[in-house]
C-alpha positions, 0 to 999 in steps of 0.5 A: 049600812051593812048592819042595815041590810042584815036586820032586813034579812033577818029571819028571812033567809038561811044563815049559812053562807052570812048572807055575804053574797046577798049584802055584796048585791044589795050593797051593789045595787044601793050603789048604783041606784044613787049613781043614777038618782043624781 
């Protein structure tokens, strides 16, 4: 989930984009590793 992702980062990166672009390639990446997983 999204709330997952940002507790992950938290503390880690620089806040000042919202890791927005981050999520979206974590996000990205989750949903391909389960495409594949099948």
């Amino acid at each position: 989930t999204i709330d997952e992702i940002k507790k992950a980062l938290e503390g880690n990166l620089c806040r000042c984009t919202g890791y927005i672009k981050i999520i979206e390639a974590v996000q990205l990446a989750a949903k391909k590793l389960q495409r594949y997983s099948r």
